[in-house]
C-alpha positions as CSV (number, residue, x, y, z in Angstrom):
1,X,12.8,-3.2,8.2
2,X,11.8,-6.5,6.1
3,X,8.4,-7.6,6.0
4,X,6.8,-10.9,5.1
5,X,3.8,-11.8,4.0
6,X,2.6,-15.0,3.7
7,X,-0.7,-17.7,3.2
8,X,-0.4,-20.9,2.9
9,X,3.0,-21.1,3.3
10,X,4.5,-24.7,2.4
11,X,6.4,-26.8,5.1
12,X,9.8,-25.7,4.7
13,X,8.3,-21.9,3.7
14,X,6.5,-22.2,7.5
15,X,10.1,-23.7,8.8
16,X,11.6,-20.8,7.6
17,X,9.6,-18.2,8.3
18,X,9.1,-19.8,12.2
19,X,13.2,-19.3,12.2
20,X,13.3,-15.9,10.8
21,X,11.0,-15.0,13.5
22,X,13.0,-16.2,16.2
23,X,16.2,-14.8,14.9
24,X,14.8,-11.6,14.1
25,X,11.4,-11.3,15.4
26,X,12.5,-9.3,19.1
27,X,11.3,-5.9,19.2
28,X,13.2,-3.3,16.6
29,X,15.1,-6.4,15.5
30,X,14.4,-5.1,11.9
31,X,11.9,-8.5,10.5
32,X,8.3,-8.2,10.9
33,X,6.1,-11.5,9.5
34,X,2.3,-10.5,8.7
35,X,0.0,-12.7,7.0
36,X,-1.6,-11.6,3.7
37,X,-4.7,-13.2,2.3
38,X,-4.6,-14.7,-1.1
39,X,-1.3,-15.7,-1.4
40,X,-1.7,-19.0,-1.3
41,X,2.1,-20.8,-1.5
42,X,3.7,-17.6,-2.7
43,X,6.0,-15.2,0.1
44,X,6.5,-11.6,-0.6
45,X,9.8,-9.8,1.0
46,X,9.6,-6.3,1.4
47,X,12.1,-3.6,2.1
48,X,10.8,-0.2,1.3
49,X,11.0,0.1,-2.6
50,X,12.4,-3.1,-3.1
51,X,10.6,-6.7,-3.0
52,X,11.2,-10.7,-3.6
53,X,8.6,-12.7,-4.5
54,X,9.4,-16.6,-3.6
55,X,7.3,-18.9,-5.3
56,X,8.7,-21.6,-5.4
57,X,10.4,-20.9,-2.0
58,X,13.6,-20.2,-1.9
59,X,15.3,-20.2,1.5
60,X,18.8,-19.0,0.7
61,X,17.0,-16.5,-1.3
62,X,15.2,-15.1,1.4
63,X,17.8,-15.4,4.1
64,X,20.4,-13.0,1.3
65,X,17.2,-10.6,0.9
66,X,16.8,-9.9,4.5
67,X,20.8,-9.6,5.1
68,X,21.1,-7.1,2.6
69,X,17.9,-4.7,3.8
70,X,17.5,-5.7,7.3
71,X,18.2,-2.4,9.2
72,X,18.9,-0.7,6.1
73,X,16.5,1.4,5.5
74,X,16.1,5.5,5.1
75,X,16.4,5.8,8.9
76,X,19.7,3.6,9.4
77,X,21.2,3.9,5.8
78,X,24.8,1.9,7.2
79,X,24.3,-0.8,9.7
């Protein structure tokens, strides 16, 4: 599971988190994006002990960080 927290995200931050969402945001599809007060511009990536913080926003960043712990977790160590 990767979660994403976000504020004010900027336009292509909003871009990309509106098509994570639709790629991964079904039901047990392993992305979940939450809003998070006080962030302002910055995105936090979160996979259980591991984090990416994009500010600037970094879309290939992002995209790598959720491929490599998306459904990779304690409960599905290999996908």
């Amino acid at each position: 599971m990767v979660v994403i927290y976000y504020d004010k995200p900027t336009v292509p931050a909003a871009e990309a988190l509106d098509h994570w969402a639709d790629l991964f945001g079904a039901p047990w599809s392993g992305v979940v994006v939450a809003p998070r007060p006080g962030l302002g511009e910055t995105l936090i990536l979160a996979a259980w002990r591991r984090t990416l913080t994009l500010n600037p926003f970094d879309g290939d960043a992002g995209a790598a960080f959720i491929d490599a712990y998306r459904g990779r977790g304690p409960e599905h160590p290999v996908r």
